[in-house]
TIGU-756633 format. One record per residue (C-alpha): residue number from 1; y, z, x; residue in one letter. Coordinates in nm, 4 decimals. Each point is the difference from the previous one (the first is absolute). Layout:
! residues N
+-----+----------+----------+----------+-----+
|   n |        y |        z |        x | res |
+-----+----------+----------+----------+-----+
| NUM |        Y |        Z |        X |   A |
...
+-----+----------+----------+----------+-----+
END
This chain:
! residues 286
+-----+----------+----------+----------+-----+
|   n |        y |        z |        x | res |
+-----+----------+----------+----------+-----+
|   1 |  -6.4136 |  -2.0594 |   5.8167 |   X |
|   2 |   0.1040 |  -0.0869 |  -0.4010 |   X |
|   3 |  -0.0278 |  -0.3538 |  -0.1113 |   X |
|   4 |   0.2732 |  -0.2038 |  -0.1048 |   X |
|   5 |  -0.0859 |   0.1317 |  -0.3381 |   X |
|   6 |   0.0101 |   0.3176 |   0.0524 |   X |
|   7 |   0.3323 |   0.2680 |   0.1083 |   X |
|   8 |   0.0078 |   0.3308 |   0.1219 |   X |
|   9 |   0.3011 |   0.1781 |  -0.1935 |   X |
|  10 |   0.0580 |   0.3952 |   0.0124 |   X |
|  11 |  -0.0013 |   0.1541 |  -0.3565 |   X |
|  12 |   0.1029 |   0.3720 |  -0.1035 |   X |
|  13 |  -0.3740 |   0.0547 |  -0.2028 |   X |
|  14 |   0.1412 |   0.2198 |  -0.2642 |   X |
|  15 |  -0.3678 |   0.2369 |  -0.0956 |   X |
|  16 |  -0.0008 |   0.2995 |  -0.1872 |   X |
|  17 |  -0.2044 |   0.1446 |   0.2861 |   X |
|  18 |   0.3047 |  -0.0622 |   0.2303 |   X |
|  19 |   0.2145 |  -0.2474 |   0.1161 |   X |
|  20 |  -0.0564 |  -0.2246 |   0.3712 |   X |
|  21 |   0.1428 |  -0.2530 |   0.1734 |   X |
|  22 |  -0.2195 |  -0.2672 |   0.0806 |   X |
|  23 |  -0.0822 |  -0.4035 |   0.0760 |   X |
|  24 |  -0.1022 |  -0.2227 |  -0.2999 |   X |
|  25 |  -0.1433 |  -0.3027 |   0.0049 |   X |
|  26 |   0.1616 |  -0.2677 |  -0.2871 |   X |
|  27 |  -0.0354 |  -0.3514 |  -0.0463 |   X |
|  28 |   0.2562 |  -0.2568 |   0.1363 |   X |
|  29 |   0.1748 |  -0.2149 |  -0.2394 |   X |
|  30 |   0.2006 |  -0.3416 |   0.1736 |   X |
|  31 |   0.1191 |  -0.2778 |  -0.1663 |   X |
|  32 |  -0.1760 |  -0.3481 |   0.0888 |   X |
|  33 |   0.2286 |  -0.3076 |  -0.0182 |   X |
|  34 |  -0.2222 |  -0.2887 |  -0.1136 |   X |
|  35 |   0.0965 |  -0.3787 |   0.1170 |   X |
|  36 |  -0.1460 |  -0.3318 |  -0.0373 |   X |
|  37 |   0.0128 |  -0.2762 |   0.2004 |   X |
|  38 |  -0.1522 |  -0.3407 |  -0.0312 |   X |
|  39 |  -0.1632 |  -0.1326 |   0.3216 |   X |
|  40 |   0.1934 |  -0.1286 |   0.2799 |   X |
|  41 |   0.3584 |   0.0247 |  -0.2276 |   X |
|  42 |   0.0830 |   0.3396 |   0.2329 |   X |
|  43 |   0.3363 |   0.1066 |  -0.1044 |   X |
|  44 |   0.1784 |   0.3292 |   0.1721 |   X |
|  45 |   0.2031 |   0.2693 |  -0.1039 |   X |
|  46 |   0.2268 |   0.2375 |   0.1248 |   X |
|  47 |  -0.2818 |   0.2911 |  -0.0364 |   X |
|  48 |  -0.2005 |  -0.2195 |   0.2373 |   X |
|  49 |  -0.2246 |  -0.0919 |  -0.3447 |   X |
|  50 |  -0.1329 |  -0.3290 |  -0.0509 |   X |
|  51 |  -0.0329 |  -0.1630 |  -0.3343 |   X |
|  52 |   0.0655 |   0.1183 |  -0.4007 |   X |
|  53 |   0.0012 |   0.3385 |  -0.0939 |   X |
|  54 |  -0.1908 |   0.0429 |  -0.3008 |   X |
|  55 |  -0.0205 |   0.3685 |  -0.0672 |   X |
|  56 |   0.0536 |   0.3490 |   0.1532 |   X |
|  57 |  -0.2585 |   0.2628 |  -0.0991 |   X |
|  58 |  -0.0136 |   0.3447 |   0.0922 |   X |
|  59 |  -0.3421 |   0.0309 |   0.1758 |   X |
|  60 |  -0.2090 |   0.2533 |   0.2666 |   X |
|  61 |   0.0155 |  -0.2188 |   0.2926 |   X |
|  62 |  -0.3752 |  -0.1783 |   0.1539 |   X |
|  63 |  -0.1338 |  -0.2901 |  -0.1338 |   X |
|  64 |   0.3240 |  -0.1720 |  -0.0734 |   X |
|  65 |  -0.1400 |  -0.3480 |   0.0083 |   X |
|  66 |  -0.3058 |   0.0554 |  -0.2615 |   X |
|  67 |   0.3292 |   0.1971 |  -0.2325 |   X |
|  68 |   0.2373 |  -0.3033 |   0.0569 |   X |
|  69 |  -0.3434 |  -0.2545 |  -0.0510 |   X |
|  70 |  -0.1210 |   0.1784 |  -0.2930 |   X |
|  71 |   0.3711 |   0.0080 |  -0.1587 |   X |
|  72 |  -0.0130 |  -0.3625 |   0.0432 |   X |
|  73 |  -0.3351 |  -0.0848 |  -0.1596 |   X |
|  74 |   0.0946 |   0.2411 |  -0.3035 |   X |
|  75 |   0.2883 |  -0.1860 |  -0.0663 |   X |
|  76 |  -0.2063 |  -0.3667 |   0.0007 |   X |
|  77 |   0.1543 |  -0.0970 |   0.3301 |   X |
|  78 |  -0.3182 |   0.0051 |   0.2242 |   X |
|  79 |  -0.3482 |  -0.0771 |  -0.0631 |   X |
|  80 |  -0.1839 |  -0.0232 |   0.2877 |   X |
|  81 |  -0.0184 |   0.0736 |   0.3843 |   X |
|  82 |   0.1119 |  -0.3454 |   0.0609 |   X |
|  83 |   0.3286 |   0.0722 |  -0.1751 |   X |
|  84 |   0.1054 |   0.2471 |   0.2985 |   X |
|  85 |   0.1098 |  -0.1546 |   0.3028 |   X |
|  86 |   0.1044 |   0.3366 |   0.1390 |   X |
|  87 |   0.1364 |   0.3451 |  -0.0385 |   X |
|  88 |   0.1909 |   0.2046 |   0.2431 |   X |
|  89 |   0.2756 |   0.2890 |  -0.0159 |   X |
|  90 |   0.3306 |  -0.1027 |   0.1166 |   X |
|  91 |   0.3726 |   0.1621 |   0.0609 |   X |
|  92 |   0.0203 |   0.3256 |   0.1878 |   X |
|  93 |  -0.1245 |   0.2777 |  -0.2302 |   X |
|  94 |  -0.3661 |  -0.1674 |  -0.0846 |   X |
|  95 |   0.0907 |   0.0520 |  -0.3918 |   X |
|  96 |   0.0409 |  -0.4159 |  -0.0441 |   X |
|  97 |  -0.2951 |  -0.1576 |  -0.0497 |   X |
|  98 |  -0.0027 |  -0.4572 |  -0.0026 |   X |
|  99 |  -0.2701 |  -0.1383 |  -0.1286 |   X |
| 100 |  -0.0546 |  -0.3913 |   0.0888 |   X |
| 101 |  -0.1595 |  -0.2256 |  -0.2148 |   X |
| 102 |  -0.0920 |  -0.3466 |  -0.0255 |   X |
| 103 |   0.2893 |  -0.2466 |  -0.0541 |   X |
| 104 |  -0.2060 |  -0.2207 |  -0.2469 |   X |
| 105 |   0.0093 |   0.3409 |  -0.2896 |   X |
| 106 |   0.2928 |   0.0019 |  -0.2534 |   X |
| 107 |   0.2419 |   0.2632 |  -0.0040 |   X |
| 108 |   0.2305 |   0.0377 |  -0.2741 |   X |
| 109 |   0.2252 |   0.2729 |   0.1866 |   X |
| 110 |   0.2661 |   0.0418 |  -0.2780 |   X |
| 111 |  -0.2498 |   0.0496 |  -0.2797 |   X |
| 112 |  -0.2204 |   0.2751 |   0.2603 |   X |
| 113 |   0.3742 |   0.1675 |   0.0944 |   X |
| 114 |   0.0596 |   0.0670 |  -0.3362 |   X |
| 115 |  -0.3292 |   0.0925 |  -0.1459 |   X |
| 116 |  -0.0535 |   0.2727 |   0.2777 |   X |
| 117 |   0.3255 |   0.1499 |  -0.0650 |   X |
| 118 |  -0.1041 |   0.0077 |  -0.3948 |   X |
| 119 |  -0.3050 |   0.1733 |   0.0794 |   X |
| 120 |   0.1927 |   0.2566 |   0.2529 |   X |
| 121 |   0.2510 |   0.1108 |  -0.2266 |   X |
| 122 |  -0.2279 |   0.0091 |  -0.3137 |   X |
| 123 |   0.1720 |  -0.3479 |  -0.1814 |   X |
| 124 |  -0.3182 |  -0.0547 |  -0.2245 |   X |
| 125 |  -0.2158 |   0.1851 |  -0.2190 |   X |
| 126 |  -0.2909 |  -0.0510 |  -0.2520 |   X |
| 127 |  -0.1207 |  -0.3235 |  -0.1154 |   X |
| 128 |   0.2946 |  -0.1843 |   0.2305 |   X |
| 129 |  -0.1664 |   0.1712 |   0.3197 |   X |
| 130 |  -0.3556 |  -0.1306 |  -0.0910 |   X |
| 131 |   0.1545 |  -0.3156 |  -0.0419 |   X |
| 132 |   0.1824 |  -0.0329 |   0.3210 |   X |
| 133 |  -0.3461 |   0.0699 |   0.1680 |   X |
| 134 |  -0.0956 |  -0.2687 |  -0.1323 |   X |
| 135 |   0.2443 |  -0.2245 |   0.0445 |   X |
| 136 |  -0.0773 |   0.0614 |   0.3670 |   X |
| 137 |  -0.3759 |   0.0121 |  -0.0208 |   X |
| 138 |  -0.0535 |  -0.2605 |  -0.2541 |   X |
| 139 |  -0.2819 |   0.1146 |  -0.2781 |   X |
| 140 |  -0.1917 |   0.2056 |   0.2269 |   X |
| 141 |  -0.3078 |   0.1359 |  -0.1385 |   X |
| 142 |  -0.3144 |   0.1808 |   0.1527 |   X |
| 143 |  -0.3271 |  -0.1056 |  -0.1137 |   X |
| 144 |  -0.2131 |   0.1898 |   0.2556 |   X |
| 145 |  -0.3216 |   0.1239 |  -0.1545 |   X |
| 146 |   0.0002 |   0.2986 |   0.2459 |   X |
| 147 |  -0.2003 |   0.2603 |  -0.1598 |   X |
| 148 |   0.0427 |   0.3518 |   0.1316 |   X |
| 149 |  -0.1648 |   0.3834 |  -0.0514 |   X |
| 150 |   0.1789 |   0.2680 |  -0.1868 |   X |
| 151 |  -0.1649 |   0.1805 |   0.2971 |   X |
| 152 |   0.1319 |  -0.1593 |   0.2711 |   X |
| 153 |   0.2859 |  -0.0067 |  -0.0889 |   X |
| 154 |   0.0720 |   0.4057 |  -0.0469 |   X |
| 155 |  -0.1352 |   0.0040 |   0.3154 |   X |
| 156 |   0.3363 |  -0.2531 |   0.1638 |   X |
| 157 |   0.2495 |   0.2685 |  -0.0228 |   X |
| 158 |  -0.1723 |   0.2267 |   0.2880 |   X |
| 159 |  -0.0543 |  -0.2752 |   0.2491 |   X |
| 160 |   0.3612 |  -0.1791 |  -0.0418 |   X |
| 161 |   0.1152 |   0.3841 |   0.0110 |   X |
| 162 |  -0.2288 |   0.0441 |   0.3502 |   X |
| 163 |   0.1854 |  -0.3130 |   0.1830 |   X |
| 164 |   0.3506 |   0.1487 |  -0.0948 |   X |
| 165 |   0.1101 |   0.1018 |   0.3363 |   X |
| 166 |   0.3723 |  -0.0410 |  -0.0485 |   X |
| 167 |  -0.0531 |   0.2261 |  -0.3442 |   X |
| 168 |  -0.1886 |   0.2382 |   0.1764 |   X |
| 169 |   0.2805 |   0.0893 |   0.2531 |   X |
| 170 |   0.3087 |  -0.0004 |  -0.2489 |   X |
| 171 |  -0.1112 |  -0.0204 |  -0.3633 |   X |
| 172 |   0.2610 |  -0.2433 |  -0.0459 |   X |
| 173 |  -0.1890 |  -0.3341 |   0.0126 |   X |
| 174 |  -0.1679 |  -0.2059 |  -0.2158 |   X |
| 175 |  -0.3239 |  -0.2338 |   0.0081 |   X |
| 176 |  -0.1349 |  -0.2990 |  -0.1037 |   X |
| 177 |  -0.3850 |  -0.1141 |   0.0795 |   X |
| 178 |  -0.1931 |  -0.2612 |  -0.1129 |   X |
| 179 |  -0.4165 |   0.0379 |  -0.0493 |   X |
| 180 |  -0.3109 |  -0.1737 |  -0.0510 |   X |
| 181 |  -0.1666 |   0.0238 |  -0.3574 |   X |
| 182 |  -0.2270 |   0.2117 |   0.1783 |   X |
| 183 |   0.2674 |   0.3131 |   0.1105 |   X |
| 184 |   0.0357 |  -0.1353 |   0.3528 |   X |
| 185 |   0.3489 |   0.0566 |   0.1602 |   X |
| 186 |   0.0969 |  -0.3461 |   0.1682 |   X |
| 187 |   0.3569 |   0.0950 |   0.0770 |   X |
| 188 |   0.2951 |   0.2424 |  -0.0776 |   X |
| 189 |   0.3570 |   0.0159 |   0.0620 |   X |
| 190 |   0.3044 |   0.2477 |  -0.0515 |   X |
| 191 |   0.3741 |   0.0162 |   0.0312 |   X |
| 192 |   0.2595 |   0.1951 |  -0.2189 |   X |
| 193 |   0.0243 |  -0.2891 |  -0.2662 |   X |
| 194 |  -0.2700 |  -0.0712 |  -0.1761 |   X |
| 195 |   0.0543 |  -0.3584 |  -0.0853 |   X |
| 196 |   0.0375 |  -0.0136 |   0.4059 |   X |
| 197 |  -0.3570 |   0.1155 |   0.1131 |   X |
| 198 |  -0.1212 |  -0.2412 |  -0.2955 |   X |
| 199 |   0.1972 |  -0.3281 |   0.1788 |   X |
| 200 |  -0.1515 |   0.1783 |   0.3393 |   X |
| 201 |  -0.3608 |  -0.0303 |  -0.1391 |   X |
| 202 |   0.0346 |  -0.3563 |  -0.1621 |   X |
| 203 |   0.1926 |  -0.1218 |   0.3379 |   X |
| 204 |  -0.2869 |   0.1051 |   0.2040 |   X |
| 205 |  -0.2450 |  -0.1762 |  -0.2454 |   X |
| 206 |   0.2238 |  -0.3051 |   0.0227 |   X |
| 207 |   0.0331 |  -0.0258 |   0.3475 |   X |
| 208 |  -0.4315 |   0.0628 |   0.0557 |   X |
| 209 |  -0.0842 |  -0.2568 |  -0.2628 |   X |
| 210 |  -0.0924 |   0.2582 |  -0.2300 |   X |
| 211 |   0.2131 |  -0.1044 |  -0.3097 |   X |
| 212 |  -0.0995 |  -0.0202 |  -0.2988 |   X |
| 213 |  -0.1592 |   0.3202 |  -0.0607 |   X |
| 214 |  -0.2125 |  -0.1038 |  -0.2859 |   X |
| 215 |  -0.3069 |   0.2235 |   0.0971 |   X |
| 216 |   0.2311 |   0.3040 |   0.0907 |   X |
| 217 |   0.1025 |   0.2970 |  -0.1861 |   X |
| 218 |   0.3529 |   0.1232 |   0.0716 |   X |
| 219 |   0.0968 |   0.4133 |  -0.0198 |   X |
| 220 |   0.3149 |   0.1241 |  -0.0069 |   X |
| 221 |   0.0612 |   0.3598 |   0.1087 |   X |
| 222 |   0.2834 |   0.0498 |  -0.2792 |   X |
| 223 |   0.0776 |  -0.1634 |  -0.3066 |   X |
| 224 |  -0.0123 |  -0.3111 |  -0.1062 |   X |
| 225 |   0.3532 |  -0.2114 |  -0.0379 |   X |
| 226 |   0.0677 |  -0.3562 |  -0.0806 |   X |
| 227 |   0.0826 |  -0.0480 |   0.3176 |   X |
| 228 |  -0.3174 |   0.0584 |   0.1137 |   X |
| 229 |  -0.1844 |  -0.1973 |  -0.2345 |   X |
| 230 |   0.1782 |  -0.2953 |   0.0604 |   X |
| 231 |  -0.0684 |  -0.0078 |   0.3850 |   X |
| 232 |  -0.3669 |   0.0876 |  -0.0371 |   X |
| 233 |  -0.0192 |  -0.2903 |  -0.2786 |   X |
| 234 |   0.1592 |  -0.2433 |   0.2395 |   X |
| 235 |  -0.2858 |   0.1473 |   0.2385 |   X |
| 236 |  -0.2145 |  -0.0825 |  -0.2446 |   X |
| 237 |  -0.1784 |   0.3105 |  -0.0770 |   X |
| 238 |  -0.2045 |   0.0574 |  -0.2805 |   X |
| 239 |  -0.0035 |   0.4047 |  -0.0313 |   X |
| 240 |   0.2694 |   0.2096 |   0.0965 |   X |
| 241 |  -0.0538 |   0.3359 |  -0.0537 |   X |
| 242 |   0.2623 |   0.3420 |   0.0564 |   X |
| 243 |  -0.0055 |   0.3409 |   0.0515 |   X |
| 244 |   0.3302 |   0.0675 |  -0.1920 |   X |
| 245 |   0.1112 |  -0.1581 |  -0.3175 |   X |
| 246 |   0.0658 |  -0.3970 |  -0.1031 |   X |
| 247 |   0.3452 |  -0.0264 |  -0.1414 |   X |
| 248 |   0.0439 |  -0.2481 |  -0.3229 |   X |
| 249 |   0.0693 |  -0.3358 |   0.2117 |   X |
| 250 |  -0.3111 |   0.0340 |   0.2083 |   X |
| 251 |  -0.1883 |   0.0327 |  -0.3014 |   X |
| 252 |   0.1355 |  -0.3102 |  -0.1527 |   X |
| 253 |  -0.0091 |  -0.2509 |   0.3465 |   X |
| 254 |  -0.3684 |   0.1629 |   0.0478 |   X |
| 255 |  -0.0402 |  -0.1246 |  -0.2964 |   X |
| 256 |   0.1146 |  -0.3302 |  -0.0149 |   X |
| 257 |  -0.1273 |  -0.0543 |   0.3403 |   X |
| 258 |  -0.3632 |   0.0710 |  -0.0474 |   X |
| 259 |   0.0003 |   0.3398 |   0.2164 |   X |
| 260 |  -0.1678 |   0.2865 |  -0.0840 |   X |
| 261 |   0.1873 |   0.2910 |   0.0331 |   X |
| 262 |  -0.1100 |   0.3497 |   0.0686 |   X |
| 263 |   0.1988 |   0.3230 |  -0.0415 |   X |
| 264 |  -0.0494 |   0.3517 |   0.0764 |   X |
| 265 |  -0.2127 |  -0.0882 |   0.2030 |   X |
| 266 |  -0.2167 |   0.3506 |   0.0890 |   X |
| 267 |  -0.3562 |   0.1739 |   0.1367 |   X |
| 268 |  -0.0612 |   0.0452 |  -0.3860 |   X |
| 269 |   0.1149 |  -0.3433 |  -0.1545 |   X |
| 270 |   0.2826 |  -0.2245 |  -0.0652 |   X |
| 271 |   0.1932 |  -0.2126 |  -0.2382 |   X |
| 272 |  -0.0768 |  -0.3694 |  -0.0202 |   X |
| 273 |   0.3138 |  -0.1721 |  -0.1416 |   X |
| 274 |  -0.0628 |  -0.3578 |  -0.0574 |   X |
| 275 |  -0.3297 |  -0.2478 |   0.0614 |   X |
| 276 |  -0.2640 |   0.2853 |  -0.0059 |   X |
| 277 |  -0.3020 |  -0.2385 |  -0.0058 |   X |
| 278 |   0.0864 |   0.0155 |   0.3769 |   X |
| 279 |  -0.1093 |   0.3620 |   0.0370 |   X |
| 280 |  -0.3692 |   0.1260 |  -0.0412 |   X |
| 281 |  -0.0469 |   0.3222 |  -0.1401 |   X |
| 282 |  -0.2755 |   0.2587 |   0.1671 |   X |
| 283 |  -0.1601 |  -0.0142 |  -0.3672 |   X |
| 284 |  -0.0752 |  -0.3491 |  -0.0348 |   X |
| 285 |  -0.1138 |  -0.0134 |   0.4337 |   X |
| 286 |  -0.3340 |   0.2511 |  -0.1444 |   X |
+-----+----------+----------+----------+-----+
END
């Protein structure tokens, strides 16, 4: 029996060898309606939703609530476990998740409405999107004095690649884990978006108590986007590091923010972008 993640389609598998008919296994991609509701203000719609929708994102469904909590927390609305009263699915297809939080916690709805839909349909760019972070973060910066191994961290890429279940069945998902200085995998998560299995990971952490993750190195199994870095500096991590490439934004919030930032990440080295007193190299552990 598939998970939810996971669908059994039949392909045509095209080979020079010859041609079959046969089942394929590919990753599901749903859209997740995000709402907000303060506590004890319900309010119903026709869909049988409660509260504000926020934002719809296109998501592998499983651990909706940590993707809707994590969302939340990137975007400065929640900052600890206290903050969520509850979360639960509601209307009849499961893809409408409400998250309830404390009535005392100020919500400026119009300003979030139109800020998401900036950020959906690509309103800002350069300097103006660094800015807007942190007009919503306020002058975030991480002063962590985290120290890890050149080492160690070659060695992340195989064990974040070893929990990838969903990517092991369809090739079609991505990952985010975060580690201990020392190369330990503490937790993972995937979906089809890669900003999603990021809120995924930070929701969990929220919800355990586990925020900030000052003493935690983050991996991401592709490249590394501004989107990216924003959410793991509102997690506040000190390294991020990526097997694919950092595009010019993440270079310049990395910096700003303190993070160091590793590229290219590989068995025989990587690319350290910005802050690289953070990373130890195997000459100077002798």
């Amino acid at each position: 029996m598939k998970s939810p993640a996971h669908r059994d389609v039949l392909i045509d598998a095209l080979r020079d060898a010859g041609n079959a008919r046969r089942s394929d296994v590919i990753a599901v991609e749903e859209p997740l309606e995000i709402r907000l509701m303060r506590d004890g203000l319900p309010e119903a719609d026709e869909n049988g939703g409660t509260g504000r929708s926020i934002s719809v994102t296109m998501r592998t469904p499983g651990h909706d609530a940590e993707l809707a909590v994590g969302f939340l927390h990137g975007e400065g609305l929640l900052r600890a476990p206290r903050d969520v009263i509850s979360t639960g699915h509601c209307g009849p297809t499961g893809n409408i998740l409400r998250v309830t939080v404390r009535a005392d916690i100020p919500l400026d709805l119009a300003r979030l409405t139109r800020n998401f839909y900036s950020t959906s349909s690509c309103g800002v760019c350069g300097k103006a999107s660094i800015e807007a972070v942190s007009a919503t973060a306020g002058d975030r910066r991480i002063t962590s004095p985290l120290i890890v191994r050149e080492p160690v961290l070659r060695r992340l890429p195989d064990a974040l690649r070893a929990s990838q279940a969903g990517f092991a069945e369809t090739g079609g998902m991505h990952a985010v884990g975060i580690f201990t200085p020392e190369g330990e995998l503490i937790s993972s998560r995937e979906d089809v978006g890669r900003h999603n299995a990021m809120d995924k990971l930070v929701g969990a952490a929220l919800l355990a108590g586990d925020l900030p993750w000052s003493q935690r190195v983050v991996l991401l199994s592709g490249r590394a986007s501004f989107e990216l870095l924003q959410k793991a500096m509102m997690a506040g991590a000190p390294v991020v590091a990526a097997i694919g490439a950092p595009s010019t934004l993440a270079v310049e919030l990395a910096e700003s923010a303190g993070i160091t930032l590793v590229a290219f990440l590989r068995p025989g080295g990587c690319n350290v972008y910005t802050h690289p007193w953070r990373v130890t190299r195997a000459s100077q552990d002798a």
